[in-house]
N, C-alpha and C positions, 0 to 999 in steps of 0.2 A: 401558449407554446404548442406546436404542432406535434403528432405523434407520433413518438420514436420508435422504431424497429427494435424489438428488444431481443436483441443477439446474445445474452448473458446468458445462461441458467443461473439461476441466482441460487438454486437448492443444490446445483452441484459445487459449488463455490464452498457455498457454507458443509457440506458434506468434507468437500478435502482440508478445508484449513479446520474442521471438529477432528480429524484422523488425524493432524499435525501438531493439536493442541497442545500435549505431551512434550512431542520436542524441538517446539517452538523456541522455549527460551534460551535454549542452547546453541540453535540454528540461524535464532536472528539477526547476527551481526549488524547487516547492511539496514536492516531496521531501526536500530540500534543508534547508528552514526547517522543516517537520515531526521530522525527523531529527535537529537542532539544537537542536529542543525536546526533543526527547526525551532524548540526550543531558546537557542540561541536569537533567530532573530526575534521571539515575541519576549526576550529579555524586560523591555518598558513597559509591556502589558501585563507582565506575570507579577511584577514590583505592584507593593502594595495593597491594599486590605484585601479579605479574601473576596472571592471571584465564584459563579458560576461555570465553571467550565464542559463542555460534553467533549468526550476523546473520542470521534465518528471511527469504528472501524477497528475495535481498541486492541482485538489480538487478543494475550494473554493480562492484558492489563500493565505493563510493563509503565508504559506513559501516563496510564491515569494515576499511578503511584508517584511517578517524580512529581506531577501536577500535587497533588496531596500532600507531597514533602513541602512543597513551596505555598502550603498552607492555604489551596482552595476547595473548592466544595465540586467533586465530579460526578459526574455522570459516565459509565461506560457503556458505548452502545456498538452489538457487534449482529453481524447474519449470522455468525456463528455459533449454536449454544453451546458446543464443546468449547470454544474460547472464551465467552461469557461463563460456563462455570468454571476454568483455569482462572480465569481474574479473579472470581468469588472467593476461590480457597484459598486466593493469595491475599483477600482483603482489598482488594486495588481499588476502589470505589466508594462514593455514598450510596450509588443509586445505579443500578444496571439495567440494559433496555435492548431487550431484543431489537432489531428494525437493520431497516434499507436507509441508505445513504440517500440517495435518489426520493426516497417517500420517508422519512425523518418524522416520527412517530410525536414529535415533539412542539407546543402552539410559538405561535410568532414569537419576535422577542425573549426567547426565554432564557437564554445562555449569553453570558459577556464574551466569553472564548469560544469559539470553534475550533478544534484540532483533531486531523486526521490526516497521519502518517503511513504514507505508500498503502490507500485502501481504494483511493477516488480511480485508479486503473482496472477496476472488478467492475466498475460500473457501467451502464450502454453508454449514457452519453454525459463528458466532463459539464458541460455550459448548465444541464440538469442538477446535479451533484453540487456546485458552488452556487447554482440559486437557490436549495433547498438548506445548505450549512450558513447562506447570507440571510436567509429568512429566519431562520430560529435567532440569530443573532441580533443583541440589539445594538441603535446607532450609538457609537461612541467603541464600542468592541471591535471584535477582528476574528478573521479567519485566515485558520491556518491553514494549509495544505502542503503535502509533500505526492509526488508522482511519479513514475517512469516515463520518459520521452523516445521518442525513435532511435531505434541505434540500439537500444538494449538488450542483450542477450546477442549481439549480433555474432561472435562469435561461435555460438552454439546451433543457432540458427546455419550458417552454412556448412559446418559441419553436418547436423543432419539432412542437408540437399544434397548431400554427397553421398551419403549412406541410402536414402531412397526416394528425393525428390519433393523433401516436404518439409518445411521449415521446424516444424512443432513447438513452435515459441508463437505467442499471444502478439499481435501486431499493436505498436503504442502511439500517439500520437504524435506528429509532429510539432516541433513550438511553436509553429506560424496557429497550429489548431489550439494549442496550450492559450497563446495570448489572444487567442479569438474568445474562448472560452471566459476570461479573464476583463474584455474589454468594456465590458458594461459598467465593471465596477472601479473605483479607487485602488490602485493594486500596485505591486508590484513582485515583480518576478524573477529568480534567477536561475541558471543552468548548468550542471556541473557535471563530471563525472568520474565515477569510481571504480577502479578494475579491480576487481578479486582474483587471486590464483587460486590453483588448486592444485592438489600431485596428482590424481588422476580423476578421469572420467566418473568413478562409483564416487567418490567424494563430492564431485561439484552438483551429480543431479540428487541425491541425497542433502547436498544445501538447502535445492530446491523445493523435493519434496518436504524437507523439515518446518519450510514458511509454509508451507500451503503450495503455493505456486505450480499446482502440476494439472489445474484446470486448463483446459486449451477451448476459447470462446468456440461454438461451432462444435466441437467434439473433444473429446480425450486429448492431453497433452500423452504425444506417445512415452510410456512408459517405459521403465526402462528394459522389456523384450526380454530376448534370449543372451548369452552369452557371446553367442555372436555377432548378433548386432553394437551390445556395447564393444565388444572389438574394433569394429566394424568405426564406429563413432569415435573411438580412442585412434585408430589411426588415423584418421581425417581430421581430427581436430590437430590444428597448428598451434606449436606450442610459444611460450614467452619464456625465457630463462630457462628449459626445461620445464617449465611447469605452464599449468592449462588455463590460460584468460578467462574470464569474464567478467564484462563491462558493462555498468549500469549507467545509462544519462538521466540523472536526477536531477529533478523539477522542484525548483521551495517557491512557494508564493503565498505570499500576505492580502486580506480585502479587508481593507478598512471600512467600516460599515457606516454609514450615514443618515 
């Protein structure tokens, strides 16, 4: 595979989502319902004796717990060590593992499940990400992933073009890039998406910063400033019912491994 430009910072990732650790589990919603979905379709894979599973990306441990409820043997692996020790004090695991998604610290074969819920978008490049969660996995297993697609955040995104010419929202990929990413393998993929409200402006980037999500690839996700500025972004942002959009385009996709 040729060499990718690596646009991440990978320690400032794991820096914001260790500062969010705390109030992660209160702020994950959309993770939450993502997760849920995804879950749902590896429903046939989860049935029956227990499983090797790794949870790629695990967060707070949230998922490697339901995985455990339903009687397998996990792994949680995060960039994050403040998320990695939230999962520990919550028990959420057999086995915890520092590591990159991308570089999966982990020998061929070694996991029946792959599941990683909304992490594979922290990554440089998705086609990397699903060759390294197809590789640890063995044939007869599957991976799982969940994503943000283009379109996401878009609401908040023009709103800050308004305010000073600059998106501060992380660019995602389109699903022409999603099923390119995808095409090598046995797969199948779908696209959906989910609008959140909010009553104001400090609530909806406070969501954000509660997942983690205030990383901005390239530099800083603008923060949220002076008082003015959130003004500023509260009157530009167009509202739904009186209350403030935003929209996720969620990506679920299965590899069936062979």
């Amino acid at each position: 595979m040729g060499a990718v430009t690596e646009l991440v910072n990978k320690q400032a990732v794991a820096n914001a989502f260790s500062r969010a650790a705390k109030s992660y589990e209160n702020a994950a919603q959309l993770q939450r319902e993502s997760g849920e979905a995804l879950l749902a379709l590896a429903a046939e894979f989860a049935a029956g004796p227990a499983k090797q599973v790794l949870d790629a990306g695990c967060g707070t441990g949230y998922f490697s717990r339901r995985w455990r409820e339903l009687g397998h043997h996990v792994t949680a692996l995060d960039l994050s060590n403040g998320m990695l020790e939230a999962a520990r004090l919550q028990d959420s695991a057999d086995h915890y593992q520092y590591g990159d998604i991308e570089y999966l610290p982990l020998e061929d074969n070694s996991v029946d499940i792959s599941f990683s819920n909304l992490a594979v978008q922290w990554c440089n490049a998705l086609p990397r990400a699903l060759q390294e969660l197809e590789r640890v996995t063995r044939p007869g297993g599957v991976v799982l992933f969940s994503t943000l697609a283009t379109g996401s955040l878009n609401e908040l995104s023009k709103a800050w073009m308004k305010v000073d010419g600059r998106p501060h929202v992380n660019p995602f990929l389109t699903p022409d890039k999603v099923a390119e990413a995808c095409a090598p393998y046995h797969h199948h993929v779908q696209f959906t998406q989910r609008t959140m409200l909010f009553p104001d402006v400090m609530s909806l980037m406070h969501s954000l910063k509660g997942i983690g999500a205030t990383h901005l690839k390239g530099g800083r996700l603008g923060g949220l400033g002076g008082r003015q500025r959130i003004n500023l972004l509260d009157k530009h942002y167009v509202r739904q019912q009186n209350m403030l959009p935003l929209s996720y385009h969620l990506v679920y996709g299965v590899i069936y491994c062979e």
